[in-house]
mmCIF file as gemmi writes it, N, C-alpha and C atoms, coordinates in Angstrom:
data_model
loop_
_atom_site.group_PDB
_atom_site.id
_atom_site.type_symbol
_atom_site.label_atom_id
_atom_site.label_alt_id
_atom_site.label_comp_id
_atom_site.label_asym_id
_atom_site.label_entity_id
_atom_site.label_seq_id
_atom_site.pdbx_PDB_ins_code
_atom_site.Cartn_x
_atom_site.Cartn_y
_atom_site.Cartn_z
_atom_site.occupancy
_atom_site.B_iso_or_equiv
_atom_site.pdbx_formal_charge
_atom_site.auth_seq_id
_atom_site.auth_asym_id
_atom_site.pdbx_PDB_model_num
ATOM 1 N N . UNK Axp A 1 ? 0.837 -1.18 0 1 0 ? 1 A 1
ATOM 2 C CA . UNK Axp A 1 ? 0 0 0 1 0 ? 1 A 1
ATOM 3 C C . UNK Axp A 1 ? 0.88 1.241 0 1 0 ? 1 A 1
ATOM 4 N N . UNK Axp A 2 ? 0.741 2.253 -0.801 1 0 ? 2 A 1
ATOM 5 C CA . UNK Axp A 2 ? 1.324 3.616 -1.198 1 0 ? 2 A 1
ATOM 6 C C . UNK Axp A 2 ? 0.861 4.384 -0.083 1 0 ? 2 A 1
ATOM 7 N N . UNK Axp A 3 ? 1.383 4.785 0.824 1 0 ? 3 A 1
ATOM 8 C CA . UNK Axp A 3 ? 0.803 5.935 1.41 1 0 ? 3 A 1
ATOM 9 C C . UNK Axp A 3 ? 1.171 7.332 0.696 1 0 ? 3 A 1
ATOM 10 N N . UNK Axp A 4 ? 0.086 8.494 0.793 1 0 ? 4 A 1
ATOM 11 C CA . UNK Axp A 4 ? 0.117 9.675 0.118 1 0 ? 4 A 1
ATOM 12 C C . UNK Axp A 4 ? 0.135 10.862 1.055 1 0 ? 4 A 1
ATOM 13 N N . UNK Axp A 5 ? 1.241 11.937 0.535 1 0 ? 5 A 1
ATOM 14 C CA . UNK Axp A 5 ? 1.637 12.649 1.646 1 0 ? 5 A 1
ATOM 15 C C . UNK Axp A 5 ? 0.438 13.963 1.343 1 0 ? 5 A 1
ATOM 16 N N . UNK Axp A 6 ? 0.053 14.569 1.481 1 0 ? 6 A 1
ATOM 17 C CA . UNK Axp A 6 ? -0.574 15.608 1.272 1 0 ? 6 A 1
ATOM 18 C C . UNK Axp A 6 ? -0.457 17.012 1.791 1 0 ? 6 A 1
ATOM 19 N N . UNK Axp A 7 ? 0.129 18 0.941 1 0 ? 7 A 1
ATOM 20 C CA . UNK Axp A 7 ? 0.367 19.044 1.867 1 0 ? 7 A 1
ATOM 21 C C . UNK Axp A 7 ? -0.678 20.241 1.402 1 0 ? 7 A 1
ATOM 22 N N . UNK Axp A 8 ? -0.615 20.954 2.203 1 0 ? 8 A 1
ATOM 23 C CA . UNK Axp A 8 ? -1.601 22.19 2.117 1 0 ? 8 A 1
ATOM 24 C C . UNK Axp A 8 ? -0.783 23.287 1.036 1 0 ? 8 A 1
ATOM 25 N N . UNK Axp A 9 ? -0.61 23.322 -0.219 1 0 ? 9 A 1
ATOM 26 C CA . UNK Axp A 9 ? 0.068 24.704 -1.187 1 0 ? 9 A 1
ATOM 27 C C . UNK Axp A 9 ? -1 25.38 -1.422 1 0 ? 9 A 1
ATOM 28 N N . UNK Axp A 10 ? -0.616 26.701 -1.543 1 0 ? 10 A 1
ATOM 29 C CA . UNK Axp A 10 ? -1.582 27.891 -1.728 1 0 ? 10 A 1
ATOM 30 C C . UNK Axp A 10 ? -1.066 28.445 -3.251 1 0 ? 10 A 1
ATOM 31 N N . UNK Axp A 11 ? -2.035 28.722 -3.868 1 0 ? 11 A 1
ATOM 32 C CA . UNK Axp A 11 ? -1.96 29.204 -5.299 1 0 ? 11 A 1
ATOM 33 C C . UNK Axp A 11 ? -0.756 30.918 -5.238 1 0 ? 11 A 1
ATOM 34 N N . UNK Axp A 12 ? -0.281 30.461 -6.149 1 0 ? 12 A 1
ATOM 35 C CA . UNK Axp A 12 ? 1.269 31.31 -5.695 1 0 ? 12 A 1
ATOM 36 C C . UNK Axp A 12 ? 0.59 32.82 -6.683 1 0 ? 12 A 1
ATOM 37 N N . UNK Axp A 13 ? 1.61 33.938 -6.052 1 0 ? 13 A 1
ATOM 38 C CA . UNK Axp A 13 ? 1.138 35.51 -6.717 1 0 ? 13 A 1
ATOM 39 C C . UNK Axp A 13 ? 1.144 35.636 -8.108 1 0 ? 13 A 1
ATOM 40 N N . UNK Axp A 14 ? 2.432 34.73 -8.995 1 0 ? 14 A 1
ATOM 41 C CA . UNK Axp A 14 ? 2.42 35.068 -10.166 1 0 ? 14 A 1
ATOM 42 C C . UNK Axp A 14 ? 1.363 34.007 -11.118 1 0 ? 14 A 1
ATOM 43 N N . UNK Axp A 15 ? 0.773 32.792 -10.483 1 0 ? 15 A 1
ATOM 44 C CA . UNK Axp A 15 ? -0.164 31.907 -11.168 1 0 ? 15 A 1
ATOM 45 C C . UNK Axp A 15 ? -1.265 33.153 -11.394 1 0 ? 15 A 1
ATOM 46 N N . UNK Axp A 16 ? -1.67 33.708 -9.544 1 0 ? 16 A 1
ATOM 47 C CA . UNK Axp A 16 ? -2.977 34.541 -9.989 1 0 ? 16 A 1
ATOM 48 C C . UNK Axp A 16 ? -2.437 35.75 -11.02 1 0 ? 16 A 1
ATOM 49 N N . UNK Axp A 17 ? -1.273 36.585 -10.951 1 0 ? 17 A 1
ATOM 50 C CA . UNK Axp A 17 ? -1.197 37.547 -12.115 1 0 ? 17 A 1
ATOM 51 C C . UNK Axp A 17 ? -1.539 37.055 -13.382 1 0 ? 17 A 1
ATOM 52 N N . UNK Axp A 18 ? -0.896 35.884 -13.353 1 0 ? 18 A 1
ATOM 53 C CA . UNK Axp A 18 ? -1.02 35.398 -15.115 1 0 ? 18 A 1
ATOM 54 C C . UNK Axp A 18 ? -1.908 35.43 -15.246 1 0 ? 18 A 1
ATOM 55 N N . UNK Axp A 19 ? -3.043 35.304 -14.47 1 0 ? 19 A 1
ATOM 56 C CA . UNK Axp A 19 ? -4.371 34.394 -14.895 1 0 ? 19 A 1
ATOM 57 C C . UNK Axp A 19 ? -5.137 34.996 -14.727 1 0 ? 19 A 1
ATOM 58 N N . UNK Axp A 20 ? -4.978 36.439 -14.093 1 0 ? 20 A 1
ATOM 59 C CA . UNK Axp A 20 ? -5.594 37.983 -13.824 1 0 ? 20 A 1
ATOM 60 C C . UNK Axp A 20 ? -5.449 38.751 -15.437 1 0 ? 20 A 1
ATOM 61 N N . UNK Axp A 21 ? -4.045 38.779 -16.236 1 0 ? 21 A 1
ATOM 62 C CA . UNK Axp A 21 ? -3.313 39.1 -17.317 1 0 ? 21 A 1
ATOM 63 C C . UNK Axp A 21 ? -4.184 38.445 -18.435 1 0 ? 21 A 1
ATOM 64 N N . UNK Axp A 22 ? -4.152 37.064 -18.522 1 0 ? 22 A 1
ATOM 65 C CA . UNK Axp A 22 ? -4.962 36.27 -19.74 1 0 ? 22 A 1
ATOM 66 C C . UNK Axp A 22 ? -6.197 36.645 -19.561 1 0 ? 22 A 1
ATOM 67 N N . UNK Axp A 23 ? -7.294 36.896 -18.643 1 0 ? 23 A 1
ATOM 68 C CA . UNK Axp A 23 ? -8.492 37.107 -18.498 1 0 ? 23 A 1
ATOM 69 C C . UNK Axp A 23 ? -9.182 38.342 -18.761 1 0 ? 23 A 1
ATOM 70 N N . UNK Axp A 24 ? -8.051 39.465 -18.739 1 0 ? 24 A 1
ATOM 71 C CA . UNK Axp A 24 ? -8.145 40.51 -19.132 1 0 ? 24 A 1
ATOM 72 C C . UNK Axp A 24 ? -7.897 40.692 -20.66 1 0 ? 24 A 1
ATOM 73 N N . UNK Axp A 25 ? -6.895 40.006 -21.454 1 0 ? 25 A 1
ATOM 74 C CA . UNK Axp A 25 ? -6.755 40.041 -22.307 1 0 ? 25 A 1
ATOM 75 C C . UNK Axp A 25 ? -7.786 39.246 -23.307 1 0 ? 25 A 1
ATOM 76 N N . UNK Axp A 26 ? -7.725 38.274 -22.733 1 0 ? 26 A 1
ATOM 77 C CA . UNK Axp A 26 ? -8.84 37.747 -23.481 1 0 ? 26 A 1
ATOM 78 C C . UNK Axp A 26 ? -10.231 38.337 -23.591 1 0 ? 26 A 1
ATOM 79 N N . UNK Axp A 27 ? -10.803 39.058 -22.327 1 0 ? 27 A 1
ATOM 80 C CA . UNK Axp A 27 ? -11.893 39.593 -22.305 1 0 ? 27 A 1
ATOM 81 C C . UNK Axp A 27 ? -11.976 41.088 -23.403 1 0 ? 27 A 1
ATOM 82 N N . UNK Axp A 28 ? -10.767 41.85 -23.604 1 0 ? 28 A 1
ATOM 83 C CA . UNK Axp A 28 ? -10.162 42.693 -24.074 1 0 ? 28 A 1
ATOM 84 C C . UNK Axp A 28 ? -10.568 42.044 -25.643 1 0 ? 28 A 1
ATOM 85 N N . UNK Axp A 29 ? -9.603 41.252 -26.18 1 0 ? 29 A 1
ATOM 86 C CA . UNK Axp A 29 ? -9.783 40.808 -27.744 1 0 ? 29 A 1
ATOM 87 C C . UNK Axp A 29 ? -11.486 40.35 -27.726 1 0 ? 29 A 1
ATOM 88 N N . UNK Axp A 30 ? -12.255 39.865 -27.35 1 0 ? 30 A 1
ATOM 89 C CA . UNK Axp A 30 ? -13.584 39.369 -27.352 1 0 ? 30 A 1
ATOM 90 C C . UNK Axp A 30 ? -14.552 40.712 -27.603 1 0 ? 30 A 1
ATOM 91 N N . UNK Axp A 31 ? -14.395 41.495 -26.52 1 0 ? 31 A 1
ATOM 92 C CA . UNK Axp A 31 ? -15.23 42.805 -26.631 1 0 ? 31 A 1
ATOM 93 C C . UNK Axp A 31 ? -14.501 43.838 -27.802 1 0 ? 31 A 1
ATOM 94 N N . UNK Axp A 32 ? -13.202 43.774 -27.865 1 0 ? 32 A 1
ATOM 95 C CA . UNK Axp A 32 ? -13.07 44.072 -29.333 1 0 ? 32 A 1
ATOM 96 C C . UNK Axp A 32 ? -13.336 43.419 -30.864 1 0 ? 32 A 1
ATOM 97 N N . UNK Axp A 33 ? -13.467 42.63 -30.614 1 0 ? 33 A 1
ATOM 98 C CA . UNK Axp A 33 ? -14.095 42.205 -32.019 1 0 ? 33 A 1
ATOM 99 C C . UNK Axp A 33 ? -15.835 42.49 -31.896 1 0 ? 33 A 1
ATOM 100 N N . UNK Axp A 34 ? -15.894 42.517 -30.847 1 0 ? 34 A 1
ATOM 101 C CA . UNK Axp A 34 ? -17.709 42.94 -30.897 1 0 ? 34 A 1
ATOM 102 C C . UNK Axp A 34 ? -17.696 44.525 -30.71 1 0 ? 34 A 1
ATOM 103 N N . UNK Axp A 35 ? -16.554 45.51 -31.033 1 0 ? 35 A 1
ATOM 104 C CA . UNK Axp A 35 ? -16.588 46.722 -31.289 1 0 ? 35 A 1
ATOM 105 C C . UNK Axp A 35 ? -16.429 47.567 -30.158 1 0 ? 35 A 1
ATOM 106 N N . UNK Axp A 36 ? -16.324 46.95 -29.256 1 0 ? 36 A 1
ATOM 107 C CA . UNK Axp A 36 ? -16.076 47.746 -27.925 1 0 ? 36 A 1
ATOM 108 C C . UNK Axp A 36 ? -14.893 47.235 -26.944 1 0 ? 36 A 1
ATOM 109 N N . UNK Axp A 37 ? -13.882 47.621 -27.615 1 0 ? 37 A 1
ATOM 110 C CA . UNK Axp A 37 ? -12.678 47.6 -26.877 1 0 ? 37 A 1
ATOM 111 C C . UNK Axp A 37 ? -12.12 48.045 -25.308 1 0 ? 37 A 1
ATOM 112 N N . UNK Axp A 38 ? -11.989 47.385 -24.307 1 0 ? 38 A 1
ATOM 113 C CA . UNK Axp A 38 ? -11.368 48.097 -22.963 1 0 ? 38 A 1
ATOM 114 C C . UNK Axp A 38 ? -10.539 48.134 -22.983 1 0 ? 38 A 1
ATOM 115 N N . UNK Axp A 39 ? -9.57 48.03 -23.489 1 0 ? 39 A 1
ATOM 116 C CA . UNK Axp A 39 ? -8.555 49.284 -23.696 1 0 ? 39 A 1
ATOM 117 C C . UNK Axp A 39 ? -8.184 49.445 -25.151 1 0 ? 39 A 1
ATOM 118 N N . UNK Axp A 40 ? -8.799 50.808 -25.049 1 0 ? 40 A 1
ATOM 119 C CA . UNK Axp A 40 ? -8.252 51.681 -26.466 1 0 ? 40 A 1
ATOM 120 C C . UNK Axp A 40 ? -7.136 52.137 -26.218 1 0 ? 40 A 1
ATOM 121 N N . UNK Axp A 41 ? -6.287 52.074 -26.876 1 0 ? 41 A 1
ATOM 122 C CA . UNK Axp A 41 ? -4.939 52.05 -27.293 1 0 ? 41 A 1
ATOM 123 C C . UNK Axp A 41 ? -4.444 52.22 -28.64 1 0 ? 41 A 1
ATOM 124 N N . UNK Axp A 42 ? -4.052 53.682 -28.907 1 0 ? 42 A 1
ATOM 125 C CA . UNK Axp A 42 ? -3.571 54.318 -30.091 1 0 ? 42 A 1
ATOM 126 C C . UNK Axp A 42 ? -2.414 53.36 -30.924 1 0 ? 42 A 1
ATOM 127 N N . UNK Axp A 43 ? -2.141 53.643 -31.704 1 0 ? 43 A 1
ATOM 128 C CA . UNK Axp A 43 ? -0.972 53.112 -32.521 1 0 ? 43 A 1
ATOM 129 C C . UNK Axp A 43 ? 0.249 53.45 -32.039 1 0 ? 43 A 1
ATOM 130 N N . UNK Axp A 44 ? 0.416 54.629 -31.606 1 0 ? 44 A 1
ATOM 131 C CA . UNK Axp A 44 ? 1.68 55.282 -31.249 1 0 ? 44 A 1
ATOM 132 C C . UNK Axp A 44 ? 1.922 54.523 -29.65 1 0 ? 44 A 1
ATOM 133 N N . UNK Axp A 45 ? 0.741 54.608 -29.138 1 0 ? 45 A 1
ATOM 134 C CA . UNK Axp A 45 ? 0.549 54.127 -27.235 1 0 ? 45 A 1
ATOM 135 C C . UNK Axp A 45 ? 0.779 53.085 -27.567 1 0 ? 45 A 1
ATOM 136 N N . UNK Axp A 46 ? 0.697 52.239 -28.258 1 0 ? 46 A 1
ATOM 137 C CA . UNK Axp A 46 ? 1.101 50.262 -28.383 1 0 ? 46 A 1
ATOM 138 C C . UNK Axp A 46 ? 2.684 50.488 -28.68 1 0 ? 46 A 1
ATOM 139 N N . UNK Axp A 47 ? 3.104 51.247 -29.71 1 0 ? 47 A 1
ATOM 140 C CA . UNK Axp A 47 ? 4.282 50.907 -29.875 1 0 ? 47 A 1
ATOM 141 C C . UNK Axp A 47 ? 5.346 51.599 -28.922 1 0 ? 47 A 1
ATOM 142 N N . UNK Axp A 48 ? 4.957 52.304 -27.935 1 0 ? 48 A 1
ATOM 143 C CA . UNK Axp A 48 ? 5.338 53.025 -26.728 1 0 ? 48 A 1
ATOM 144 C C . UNK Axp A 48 ? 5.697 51.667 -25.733 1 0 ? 48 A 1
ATOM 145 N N . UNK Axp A 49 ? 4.612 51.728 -25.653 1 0 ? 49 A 1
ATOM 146 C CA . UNK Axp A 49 ? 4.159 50.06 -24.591 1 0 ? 49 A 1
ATOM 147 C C . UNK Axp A 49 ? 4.718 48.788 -25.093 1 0 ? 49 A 1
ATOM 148 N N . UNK Axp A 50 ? 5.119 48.389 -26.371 1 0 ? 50 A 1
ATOM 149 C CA . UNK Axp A 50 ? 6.007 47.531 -27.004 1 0 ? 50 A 1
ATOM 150 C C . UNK Axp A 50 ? 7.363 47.605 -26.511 1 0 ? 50 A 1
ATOM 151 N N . UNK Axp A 51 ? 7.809 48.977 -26.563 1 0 ? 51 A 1
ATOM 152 C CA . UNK Axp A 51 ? 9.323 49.59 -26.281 1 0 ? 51 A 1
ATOM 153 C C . UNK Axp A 51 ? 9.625 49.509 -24.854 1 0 ? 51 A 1
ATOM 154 N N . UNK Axp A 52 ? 8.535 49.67 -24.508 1 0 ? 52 A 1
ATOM 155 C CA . UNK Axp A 52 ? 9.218 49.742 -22.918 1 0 ? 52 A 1
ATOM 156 C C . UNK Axp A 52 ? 9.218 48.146 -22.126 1 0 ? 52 A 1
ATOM 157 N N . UNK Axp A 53 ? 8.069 47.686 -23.017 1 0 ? 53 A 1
ATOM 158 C CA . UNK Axp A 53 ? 8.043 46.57 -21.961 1 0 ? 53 A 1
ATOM 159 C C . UNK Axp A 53 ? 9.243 45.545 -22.448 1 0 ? 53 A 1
ATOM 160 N N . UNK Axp A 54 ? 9.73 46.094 -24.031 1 0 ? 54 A 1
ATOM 161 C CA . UNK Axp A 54 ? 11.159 44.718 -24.121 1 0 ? 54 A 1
ATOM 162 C C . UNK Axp A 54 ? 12.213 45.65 -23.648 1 0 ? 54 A 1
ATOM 163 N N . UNK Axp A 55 ? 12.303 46.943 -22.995 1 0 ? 55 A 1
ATOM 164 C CA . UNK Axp A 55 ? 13.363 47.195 -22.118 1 0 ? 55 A 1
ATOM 165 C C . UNK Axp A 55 ? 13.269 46.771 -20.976 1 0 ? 55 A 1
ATOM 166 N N . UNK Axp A 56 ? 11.826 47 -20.082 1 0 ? 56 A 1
ATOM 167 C CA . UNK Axp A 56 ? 11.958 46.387 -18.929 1 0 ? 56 A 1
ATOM 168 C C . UNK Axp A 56 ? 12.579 44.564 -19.162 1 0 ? 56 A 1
ATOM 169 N N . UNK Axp A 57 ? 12.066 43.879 -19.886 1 0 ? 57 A 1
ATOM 170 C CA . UNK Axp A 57 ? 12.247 42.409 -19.827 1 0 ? 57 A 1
ATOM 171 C C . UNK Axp A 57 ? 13.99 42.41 -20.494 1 0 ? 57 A 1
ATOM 172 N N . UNK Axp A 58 ? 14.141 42.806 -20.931 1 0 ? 58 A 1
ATOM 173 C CA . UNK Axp A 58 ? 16.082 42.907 -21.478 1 0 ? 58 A 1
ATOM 174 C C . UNK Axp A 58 ? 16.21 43.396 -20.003 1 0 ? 58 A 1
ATOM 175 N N . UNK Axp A 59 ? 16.05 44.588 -19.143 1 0 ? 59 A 1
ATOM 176 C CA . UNK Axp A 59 ? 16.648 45.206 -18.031 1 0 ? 59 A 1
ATOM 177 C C . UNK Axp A 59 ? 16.582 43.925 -17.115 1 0 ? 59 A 1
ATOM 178 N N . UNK Axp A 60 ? 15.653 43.038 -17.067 1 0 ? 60 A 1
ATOM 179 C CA . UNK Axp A 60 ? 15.118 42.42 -16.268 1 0 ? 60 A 1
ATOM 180 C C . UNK Axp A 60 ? 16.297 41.405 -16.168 1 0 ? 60 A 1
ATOM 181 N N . UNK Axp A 61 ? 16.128 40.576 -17.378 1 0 ? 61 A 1
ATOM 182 C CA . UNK Axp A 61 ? 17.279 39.639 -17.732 1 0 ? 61 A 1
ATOM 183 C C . UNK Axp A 61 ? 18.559 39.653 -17.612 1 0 ? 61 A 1
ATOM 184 N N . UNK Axp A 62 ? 18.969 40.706 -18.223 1 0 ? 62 A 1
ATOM 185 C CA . UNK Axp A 62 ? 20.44 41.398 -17.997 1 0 ? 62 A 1
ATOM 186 C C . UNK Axp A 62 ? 20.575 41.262 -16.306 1 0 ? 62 A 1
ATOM 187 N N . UNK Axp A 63 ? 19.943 41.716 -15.366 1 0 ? 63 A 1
ATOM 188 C CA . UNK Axp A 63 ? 20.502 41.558 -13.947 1 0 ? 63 A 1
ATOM 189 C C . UNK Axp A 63 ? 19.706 40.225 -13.309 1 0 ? 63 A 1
ATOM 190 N N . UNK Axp A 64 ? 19.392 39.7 -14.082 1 0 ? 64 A 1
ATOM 191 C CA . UNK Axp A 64 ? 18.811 38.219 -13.272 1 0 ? 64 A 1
ATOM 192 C C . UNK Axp A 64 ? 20.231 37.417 -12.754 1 0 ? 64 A 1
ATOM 193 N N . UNK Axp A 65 ? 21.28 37.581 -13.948 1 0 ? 65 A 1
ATOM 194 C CA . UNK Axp A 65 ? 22.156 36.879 -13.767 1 0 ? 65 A 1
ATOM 195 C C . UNK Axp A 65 ? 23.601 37.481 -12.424 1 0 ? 65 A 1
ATOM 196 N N . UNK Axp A 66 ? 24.467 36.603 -12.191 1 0 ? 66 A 1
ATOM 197 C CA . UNK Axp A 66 ? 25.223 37.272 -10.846 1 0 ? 66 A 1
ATOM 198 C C . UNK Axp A 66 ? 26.16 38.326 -11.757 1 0 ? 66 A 1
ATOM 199 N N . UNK Axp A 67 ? 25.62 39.483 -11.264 1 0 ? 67 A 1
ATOM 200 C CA . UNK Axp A 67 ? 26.947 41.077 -11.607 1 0 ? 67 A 1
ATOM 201 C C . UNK Axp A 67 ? 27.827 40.628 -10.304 1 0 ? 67 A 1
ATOM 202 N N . UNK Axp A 68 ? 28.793 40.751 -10.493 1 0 ? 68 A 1
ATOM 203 C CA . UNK Axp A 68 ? 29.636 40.875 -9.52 1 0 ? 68 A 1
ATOM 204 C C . UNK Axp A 68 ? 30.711 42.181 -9.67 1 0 ? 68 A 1
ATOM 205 N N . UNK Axp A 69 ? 30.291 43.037 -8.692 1 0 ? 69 A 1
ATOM 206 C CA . UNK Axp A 69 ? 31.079 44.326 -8.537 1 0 ? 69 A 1
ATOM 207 C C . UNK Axp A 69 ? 32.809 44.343 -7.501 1 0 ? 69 A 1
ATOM 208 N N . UNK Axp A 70 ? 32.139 43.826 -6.67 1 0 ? 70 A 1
ATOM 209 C CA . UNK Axp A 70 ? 33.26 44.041 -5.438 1 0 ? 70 A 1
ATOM 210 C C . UNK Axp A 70 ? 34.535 42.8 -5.72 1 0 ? 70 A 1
ATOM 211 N N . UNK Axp A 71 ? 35.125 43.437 -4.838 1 0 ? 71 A 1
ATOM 212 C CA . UNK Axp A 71 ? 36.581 42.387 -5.324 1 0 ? 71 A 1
ATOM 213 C C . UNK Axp A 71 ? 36.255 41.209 -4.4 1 0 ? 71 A 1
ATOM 214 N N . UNK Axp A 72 ? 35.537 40.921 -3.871 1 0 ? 72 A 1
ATOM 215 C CA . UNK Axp A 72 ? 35.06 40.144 -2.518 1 0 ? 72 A 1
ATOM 216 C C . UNK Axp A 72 ? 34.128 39.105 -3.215 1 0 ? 72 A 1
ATOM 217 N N . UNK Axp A 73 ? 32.926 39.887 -4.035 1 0 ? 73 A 1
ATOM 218 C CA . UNK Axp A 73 ? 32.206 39.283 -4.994 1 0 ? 73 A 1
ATOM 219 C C . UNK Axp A 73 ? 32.919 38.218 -5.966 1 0 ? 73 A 1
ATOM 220 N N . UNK Axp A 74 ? 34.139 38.902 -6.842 1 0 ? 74 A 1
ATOM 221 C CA . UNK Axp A 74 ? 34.489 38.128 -7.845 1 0 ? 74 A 1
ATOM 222 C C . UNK Axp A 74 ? 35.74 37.371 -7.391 1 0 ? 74 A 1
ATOM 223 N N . UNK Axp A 75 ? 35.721 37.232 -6.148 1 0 ? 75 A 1
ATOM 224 C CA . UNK Axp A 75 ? 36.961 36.516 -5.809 1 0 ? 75 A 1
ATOM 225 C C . UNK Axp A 75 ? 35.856 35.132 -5.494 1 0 ? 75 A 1
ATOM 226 N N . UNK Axp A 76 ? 34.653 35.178 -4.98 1 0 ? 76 A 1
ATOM 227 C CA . UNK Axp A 76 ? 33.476 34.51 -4.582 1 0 ? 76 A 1
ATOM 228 C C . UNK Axp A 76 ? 32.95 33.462 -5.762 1 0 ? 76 A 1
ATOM 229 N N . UNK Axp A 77 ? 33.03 34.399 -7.244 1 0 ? 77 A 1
ATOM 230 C CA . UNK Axp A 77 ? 33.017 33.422 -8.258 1 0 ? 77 A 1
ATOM 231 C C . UNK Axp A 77 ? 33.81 32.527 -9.023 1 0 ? 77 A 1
ATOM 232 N N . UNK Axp A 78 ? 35.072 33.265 -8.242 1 0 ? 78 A 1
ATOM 233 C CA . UNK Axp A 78 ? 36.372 32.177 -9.251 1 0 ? 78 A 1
ATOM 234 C C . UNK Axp A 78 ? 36.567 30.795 -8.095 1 0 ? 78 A 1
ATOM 235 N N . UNK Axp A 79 ? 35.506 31.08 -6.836 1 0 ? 79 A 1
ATOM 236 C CA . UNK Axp A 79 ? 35.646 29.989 -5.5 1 0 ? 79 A 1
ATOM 237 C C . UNK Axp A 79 ? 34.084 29.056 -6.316 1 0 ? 79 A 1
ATOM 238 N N . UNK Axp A 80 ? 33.412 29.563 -6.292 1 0 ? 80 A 1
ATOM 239 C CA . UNK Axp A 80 ? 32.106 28.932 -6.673 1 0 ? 80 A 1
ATOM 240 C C . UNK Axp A 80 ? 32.533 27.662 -8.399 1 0 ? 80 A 1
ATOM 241 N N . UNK Axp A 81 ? 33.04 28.527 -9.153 1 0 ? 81 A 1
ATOM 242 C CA . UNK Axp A 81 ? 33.231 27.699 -10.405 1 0 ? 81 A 1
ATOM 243 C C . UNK Axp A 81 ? 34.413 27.008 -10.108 1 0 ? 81 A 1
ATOM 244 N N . UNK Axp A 82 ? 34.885 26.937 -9.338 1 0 ? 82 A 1
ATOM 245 C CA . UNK Axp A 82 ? 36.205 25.718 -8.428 1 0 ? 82 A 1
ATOM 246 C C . UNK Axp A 82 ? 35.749 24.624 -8.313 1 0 ? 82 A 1
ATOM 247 N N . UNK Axp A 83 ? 34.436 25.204 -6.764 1 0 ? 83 A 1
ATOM 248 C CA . UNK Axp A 83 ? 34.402 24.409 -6.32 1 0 ? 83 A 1
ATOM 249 C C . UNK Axp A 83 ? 32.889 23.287 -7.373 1 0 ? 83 A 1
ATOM 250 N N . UNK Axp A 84 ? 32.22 24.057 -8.341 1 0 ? 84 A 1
ATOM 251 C CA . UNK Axp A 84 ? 31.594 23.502 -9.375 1 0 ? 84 A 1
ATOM 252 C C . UNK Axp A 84 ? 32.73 21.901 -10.204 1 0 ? 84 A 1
ATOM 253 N N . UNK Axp A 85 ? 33.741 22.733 -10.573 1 0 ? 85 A 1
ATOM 254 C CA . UNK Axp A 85 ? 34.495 21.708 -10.76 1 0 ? 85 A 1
ATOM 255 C C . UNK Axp A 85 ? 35.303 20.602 -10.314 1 0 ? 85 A 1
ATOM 256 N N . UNK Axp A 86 ? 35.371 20.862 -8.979 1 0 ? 86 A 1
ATOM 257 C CA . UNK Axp A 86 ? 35.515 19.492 -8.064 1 0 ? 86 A 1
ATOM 258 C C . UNK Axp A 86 ? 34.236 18.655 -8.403 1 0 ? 86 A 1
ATOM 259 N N . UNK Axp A 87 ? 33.389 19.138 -8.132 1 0 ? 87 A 1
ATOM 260 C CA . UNK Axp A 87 ? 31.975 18.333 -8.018 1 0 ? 87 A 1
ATOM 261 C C . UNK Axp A 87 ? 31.454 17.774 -9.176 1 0 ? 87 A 1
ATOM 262 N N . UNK Axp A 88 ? 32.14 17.992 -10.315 1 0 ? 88 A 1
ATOM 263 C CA . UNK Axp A 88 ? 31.999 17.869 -11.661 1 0 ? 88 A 1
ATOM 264 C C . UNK Axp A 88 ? 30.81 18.179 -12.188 1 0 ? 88 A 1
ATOM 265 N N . UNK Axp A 89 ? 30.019 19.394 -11.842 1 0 ? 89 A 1
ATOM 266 C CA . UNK Axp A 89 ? 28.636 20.072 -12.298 1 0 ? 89 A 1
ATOM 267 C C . UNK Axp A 89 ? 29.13 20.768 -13.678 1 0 ? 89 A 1
């Protein structure tokens, strides 16, 4: 017999954004094709909103990864990819 562990998880912030995001959007394209758009949005305002949001997501990306400034820092990464290679990762 399998026993089954069961734990209590709570629906995490970015499941509900997404799913706040698609619902809006979708509700958005639907009432626009039936002529009544919630959000009107110019040509110029989309491609505004295009621009910024692949800077935020490039800005985003670009520092996801480890910057290392301090001499403390990058003495920290030439210890980390060492000790990566002992471990053969």
């Amino acid at each position: 017999m399998n026993a089954h562990i069961v734990t209590n998880r709570s629906i995490s912030a970015g499941t509900i954004a997404r799913t706040a995001v698609l619902l809006l959007a979708l509700t958005n394209q639907v009432l626009s094709a039936l002529g009544k758009p919630v959000l009107p949005i110019e040509s110029a305002q989309l491609e505004q909103l295009v621009s910024v949001g692949i800077t935020t997501v490039a800005s985003l990306v670009a520092w996801w990864k480890n910057n290392s400034f301090t001499q403390e820092a990058l003495a920290a990464d030439v210890e980390y990819e060492r000790q990566r290679k002992l471990n053969g990762k």
